[in-house]
C-alpha positions as CSV (number, residue, x, y, z in Angstrom):
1,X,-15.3,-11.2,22.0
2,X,-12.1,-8.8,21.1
3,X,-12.7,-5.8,19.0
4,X,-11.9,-6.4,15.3
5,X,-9.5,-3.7,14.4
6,X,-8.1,-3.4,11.1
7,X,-6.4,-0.3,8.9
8,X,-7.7,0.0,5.5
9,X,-5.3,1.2,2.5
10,X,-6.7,2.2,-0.7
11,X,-3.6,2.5,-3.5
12,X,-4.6,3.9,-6.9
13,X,-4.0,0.5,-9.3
14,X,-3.3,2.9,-12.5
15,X,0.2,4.1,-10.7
16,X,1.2,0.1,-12.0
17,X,-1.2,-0.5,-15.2
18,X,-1.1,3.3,-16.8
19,X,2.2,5.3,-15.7
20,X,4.1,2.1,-15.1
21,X,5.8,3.0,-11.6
22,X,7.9,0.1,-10.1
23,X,5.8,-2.3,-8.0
24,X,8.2,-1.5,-4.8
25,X,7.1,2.0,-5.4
26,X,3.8,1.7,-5.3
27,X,4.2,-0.1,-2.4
28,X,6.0,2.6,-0.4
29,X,3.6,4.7,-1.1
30,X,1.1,2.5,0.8
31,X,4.4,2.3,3.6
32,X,4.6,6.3,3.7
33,X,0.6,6.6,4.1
34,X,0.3,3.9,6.7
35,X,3.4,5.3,9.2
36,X,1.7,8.8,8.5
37,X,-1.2,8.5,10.3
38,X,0.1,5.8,12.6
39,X,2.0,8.7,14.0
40,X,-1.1,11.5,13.2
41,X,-3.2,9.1,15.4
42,X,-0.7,7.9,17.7
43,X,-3.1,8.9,21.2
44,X,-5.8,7.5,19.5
45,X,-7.8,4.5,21.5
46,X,-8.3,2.3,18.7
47,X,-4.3,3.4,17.2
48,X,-2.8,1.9,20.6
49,X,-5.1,-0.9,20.8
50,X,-3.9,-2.1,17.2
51,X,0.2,-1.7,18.1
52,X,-0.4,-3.6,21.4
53,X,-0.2,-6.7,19.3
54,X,2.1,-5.8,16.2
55,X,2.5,-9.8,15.1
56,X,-1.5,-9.7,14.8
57,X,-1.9,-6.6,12.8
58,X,-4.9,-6.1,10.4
59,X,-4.6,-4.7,7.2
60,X,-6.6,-4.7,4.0
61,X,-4.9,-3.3,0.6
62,X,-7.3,-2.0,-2.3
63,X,-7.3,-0.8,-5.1
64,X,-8.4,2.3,-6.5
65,X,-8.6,2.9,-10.5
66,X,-7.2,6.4,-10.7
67,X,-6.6,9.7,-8.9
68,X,-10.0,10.7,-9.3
69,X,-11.4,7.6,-7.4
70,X,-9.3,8.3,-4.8
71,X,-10.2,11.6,-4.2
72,X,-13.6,11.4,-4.1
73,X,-13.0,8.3,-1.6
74,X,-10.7,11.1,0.1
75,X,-13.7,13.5,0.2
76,X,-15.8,11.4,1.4
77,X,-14.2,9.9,4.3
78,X,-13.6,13.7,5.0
79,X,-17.5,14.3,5.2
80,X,-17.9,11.2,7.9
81,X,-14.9,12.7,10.0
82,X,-13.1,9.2,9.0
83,X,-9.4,10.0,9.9
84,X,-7.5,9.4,7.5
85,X,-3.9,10.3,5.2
86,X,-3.8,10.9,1.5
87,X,0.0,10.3,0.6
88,X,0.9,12.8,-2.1
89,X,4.2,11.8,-4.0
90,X,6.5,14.5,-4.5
91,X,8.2,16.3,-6.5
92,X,5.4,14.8,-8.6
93,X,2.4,16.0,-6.7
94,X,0.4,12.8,-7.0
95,X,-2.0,11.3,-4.6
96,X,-1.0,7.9,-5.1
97,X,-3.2,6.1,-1.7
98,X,-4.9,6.8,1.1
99,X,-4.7,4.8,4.4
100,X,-6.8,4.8,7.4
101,X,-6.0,5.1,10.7
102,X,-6.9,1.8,12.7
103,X,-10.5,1.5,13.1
104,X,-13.3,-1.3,14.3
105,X,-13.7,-2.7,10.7
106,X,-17.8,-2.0,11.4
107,X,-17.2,1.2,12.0
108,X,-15.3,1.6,8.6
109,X,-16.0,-0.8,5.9
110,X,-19.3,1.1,4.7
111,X,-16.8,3.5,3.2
112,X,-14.6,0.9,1.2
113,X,-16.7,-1.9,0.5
114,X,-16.7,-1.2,-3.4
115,X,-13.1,-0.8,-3.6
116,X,-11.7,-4.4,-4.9
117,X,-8.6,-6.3,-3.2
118,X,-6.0,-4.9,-4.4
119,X,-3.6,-7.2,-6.9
C-alpha cells in the first residue's frame, strides 16, 4: 500500500464574502503559498515523494472564516512543528492562506479537520 500524501491549503473565505477580492486573487494567493513551501521544503522526503508523480498530485482547499482563524491555525501548526507557509499579501500586509508542505494525510489532518471544503 503507497503512502497517501496530500498538501493541505487553508484560504481565509472572508477575502471573497467580506473585502470582496476577485476570485482569481484569492486563488493566487493559495498559488503563492503552495510554490512557497514547495520550494522551502524542496529536500524534504515526503516534498520529493509528492512531485515524483505531478499528474497524481493531492491537494485539499479550505476555508478559513477570517484572519483570526487563520492565525490561530498558523499558531498551532507552529506548536506541532507542522511545516508550513502563511502567505502575507503585500503592500496590504494580509495573511490571506496558509499551505502545507506535503505530508502523509494521517500525519496532518488532526490539525484541519474542522476547517470546511473550501467553496
Amino acid at each position: 500500500m503507497s503512502l497517501k500524501i496530500v498538501q493541505y491549503v487553508i484560504v481565509r473565505k472572508d477575502l471573497l464574502d467580506t473585502l470582496r477580492w476577485p476570485f482569481g486573487a484569492v486563488i493566487a494567493q493559495a498559488c503563492h503559498a503552495c510554490i512557497a513551501i514547495t520550494q522551502i521544503c524542496k529536500d524534504d522526503e515526503h516534498t520529493k515523494l509528492y512531485l515524483e508523480d505531478l499528474d497524481n498530485m493531492h491537494k485539499v482547499i479550505l476555508q478559513a472564516d477570517n484572519e483570526t482563524t487563520l492565525r490561530n491555525l498558523a499558531l498551532l501548526l507552529k506548536e506541532n512543528n507542522i511545516l508550513h507557509k502563511v502567505w502575507t499579501e503585500q503592500p496590504e500586509n494580509y495573511p490571506t492562506c496558509i499551505a502545507l508542505k506535503p505530508y502523509p494525510k494521517d500525519d496532518v489532518q488532526q490539525f484541519v479537520k474542522k476547517f470546511k471544503l473550501f467553496k
